[in-house]
ZAVOLUM-297990 format. One line per 10 residues: number of its first residue (from 1); their letters; for each residue x, y, z of C-alpha. Coordinates in pm, whole numbers, plus 32768, in hexadecimal, padded with zeros to 4 digits. Last residue first. Layout:
! ZAVOLUM-297990
NUM) A) X:Y:Z; ...
//
This chain:
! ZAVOLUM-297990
272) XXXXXXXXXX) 5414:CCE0:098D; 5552:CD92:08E7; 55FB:CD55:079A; 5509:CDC8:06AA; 546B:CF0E:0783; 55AE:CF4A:07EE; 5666:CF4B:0688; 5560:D01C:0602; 559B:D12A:06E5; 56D9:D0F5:06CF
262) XXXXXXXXXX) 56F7:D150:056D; 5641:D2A7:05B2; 570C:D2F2:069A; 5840:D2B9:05D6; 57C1:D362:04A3; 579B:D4BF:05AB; 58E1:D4A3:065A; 59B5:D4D4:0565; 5B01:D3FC:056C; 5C64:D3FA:05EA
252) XXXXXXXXXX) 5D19:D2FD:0663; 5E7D:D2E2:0733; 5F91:D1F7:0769; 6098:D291:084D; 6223:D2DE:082D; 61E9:D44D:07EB; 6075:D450:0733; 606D:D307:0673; 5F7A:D2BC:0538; 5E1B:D24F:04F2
242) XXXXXXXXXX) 5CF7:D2F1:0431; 5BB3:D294:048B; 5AF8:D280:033A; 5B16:D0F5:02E6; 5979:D0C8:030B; 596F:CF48:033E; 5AC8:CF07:0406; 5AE1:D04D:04AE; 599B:D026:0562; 59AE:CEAD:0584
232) XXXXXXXXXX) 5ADE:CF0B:0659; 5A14:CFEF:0710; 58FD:CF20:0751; 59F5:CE28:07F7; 5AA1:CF32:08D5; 5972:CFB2:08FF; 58CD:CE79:09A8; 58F4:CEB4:0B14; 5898:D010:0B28; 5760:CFE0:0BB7
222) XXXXXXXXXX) 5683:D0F8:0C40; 5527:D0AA:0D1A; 543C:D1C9:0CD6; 53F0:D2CA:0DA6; 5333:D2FD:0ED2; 5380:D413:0FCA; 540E:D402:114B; 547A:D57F:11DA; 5535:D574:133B; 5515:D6FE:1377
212) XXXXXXXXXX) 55E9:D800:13A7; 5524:D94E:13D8; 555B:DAAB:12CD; 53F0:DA4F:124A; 5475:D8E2:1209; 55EC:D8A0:1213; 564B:D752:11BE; 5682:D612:1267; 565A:D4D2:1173; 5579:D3C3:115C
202) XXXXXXXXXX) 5535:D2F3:1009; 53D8:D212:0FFD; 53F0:D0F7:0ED9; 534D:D102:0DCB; 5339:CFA9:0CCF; 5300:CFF0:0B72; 5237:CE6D:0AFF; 51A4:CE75:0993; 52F1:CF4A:091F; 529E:D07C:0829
192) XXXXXXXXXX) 541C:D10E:0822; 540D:D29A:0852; 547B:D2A0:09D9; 5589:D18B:09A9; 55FD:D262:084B; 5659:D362:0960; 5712:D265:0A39; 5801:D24D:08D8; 5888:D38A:0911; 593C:D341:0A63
182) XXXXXXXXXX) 5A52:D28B:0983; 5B43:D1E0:0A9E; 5ACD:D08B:0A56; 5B10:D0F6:08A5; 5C82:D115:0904; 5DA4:D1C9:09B6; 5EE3:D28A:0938; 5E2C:D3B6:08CC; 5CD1:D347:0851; 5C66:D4B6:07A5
172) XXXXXXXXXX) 5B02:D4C7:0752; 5AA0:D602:0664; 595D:D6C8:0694; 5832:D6DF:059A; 57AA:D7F3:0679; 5659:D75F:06A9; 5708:D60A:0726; 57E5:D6D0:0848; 568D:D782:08AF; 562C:D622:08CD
162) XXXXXXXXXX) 5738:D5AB:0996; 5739:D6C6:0A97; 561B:D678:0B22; 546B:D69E:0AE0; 547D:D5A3:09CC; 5522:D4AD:0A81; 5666:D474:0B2E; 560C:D4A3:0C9B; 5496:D4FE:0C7C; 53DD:D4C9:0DC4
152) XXXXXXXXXX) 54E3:D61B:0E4C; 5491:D6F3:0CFF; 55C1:D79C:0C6D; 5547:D915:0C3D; 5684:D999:0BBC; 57CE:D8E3:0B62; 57AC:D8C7:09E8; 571D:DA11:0997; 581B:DAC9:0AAC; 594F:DA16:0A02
142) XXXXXXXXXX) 58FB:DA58:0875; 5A1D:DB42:0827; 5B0A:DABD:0921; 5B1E:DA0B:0A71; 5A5D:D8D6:0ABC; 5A29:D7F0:0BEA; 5948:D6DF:0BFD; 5895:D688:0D26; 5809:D4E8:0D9F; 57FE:D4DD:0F03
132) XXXXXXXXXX) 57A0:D5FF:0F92; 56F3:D67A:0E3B; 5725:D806:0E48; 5811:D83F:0D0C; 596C:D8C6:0D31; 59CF:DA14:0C6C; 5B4F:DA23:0C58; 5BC6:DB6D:0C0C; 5D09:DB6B:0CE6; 5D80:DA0F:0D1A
122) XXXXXXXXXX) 5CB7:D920:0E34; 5C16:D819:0D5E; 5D3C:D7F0:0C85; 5E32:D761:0D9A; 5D41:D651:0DE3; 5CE5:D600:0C80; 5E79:D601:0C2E; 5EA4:D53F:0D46; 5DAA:D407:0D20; 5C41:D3E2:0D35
112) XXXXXXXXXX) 5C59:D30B:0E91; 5B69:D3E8:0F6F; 5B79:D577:0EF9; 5BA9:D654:1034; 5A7F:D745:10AF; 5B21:D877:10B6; 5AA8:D98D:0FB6; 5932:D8C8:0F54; 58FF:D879:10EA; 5840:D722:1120
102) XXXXXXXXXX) 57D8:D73E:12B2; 58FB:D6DA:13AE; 58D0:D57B:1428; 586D:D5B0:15A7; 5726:D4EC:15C0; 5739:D3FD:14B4; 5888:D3A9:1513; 580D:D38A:1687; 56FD:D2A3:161F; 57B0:D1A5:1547
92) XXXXXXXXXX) 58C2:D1A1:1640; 5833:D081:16F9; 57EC:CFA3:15B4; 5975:CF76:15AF; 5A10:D03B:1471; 5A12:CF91:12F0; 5B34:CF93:1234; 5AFF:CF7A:1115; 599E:CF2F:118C; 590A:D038:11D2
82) XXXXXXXXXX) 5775:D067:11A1; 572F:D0AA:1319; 5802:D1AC:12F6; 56F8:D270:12A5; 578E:D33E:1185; 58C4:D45B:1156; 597D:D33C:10E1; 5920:D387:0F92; 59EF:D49E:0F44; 59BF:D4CD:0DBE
72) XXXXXXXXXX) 5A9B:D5AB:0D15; 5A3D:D57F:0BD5; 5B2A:D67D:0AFF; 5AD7:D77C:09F4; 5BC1:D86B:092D; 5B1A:D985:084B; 5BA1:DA29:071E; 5B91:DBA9:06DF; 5CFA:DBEB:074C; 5D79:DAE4:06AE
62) XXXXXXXXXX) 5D58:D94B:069B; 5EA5:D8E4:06CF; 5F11:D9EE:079E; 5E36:D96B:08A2; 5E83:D7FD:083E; 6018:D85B:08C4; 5FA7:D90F:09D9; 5ED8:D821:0A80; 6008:D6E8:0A3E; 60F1:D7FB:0ABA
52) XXXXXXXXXX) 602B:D83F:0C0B; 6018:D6B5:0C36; 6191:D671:0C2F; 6271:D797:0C0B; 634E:D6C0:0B55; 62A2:D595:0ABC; 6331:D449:0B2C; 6280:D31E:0A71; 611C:D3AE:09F1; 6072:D26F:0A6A
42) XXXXXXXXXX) 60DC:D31A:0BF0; 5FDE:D411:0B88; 5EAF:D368:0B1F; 5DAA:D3FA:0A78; 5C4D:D45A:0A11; 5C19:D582:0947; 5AD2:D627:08D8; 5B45:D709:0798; 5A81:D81E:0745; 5B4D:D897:05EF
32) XXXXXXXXXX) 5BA1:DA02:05A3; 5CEE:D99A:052C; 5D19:D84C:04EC; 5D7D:D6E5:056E; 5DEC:D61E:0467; 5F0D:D536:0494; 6014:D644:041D; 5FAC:D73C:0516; 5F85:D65C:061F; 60E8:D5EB:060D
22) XXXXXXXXXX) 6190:D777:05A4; 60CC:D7C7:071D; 614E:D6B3:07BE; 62A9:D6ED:0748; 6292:D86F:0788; 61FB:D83B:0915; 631A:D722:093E; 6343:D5D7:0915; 6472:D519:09DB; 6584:D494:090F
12) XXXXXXXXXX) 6588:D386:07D6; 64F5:D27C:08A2; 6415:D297:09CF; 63C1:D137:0A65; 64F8:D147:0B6F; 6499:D28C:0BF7; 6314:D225:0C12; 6380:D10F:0CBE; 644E:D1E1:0DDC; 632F:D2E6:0E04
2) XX) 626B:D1C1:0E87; 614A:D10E:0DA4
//
């Protein structure tokens, strides 16, 4: 969407830090809360101070003793191999492997998570996780628990990001995108009992021992394909995700911890 069509899909005026702020106040989002947010700036219509004032405005929604999370996932550092949107001629493969700078918590760019997740990653206080494709970041109260020790075979498992998300009874905010985008779900793909988990080998570069290496582990095959569907049956048989609009954007909010647990079940029914 170009600056242009986000202009001409904002009514009422542009949305500011304080209308943002009085929005997610009103829908539900409280002090002290963890809140893992996934959203979608341009959604937001035109939103002065774009990205920064979208961060600022659930900052001071949850308090001084809250804590704000983001995935900020950068899966294109990978063997390009893998690419396919778009892919790169089979005679690069090698070079990129070679030369692609090792995953770097402070500077490694987020790949297609939106502004607000690229923006937050980098603000004073931000802890990043150590998963070179997969990190969460996290500022507040509960940021160093949630970011620490995030296994590299164990994207969104119990060993990540997600799970420390799930012991905190943390909030979901969907800000102006849907169940696809909701990276919580993958964590009720580790806990499902399926006859047939497929694993598939992941390689990234990371530093090893203060050395770059190219570093291939096993984990298991995500698919996000069907959230939007288990979603919907989400809201549908449990009605607890509330629903309203944040600026000019349609936005959920739920607890993470009956969601997971809901998918889980979901999975193992609807998946063979």
């Amino acid at each position: 969407m170009t600056l242009r069509d986000v202009i001409g899909a904002t009514t009422g005026g542009p949305s500011t830090v304080a209308t943002l702020l009085h929005d997610l106040q009103v829908f539900g989002v409280r002090p002290g809360s963890t809140l893992m947010v996934h959203a979608s700036l341009s959604a937001l219509g035109y939103v002065s101070g774009g990205a920064p004032a979208v961060i600022e405005a659930l900052t001071l929604a949850l308090g001084p003793v809250g804590t704000l999370a983001m995935p900020t996932h950068s899966s294109d550092l990978s063997d390009p191999a893998g690419w396919s949107n778009p892919p790169v001629p089979r005679e690069w493969h090698q070079t990129i492997r070679d030369t692609m700078p090792a995953y770097n918590p402070a500077t490694t760019p987020t790949c297609a998570m939106g502004a607000v997740a690229e923006n937050f990653r980098s603000h004073p206080g931000v802890l990043r996780s150590a998963h070179p494709r997969q990190s969460c970041a996290a500022r507040g109260a509960n940021a160093a628990w949630i970011t620490r020790d995030h296994a590299l075979d164990c994207a969104m498992g119990e060993r990540s990001p997600m799970a420390r998300l799930y012991e905190l009874d943390a909030w979901i905010l969907l800000l102006g995108v849907g169940h696809d985008r909701n990276t919580s779900l993958h964590l009720a793909e580790y806990r499902a009992r399926l006859p047939r988990r497929r694993k598939l080998p992941f390689a990234s570069p990371v530093i090893v021992d203060g050395a770059r290496r190219w570093l291939t582990v096993d984990d298991i095959d995500f698919d996000d394909r069907d959230f939007a569907r288990l979603g919907t049956d989400y809201e549908r048989d449990t009605e607890s995700v509330l629903a309203s609009v944040v600026s000019v954007a349609s936005a959920r909010l739920m607890r993470m911890r009956p969601l997971v647990a809901y998918a889980v079940r979901w999975i193992e029914r609807n998946r063979r």
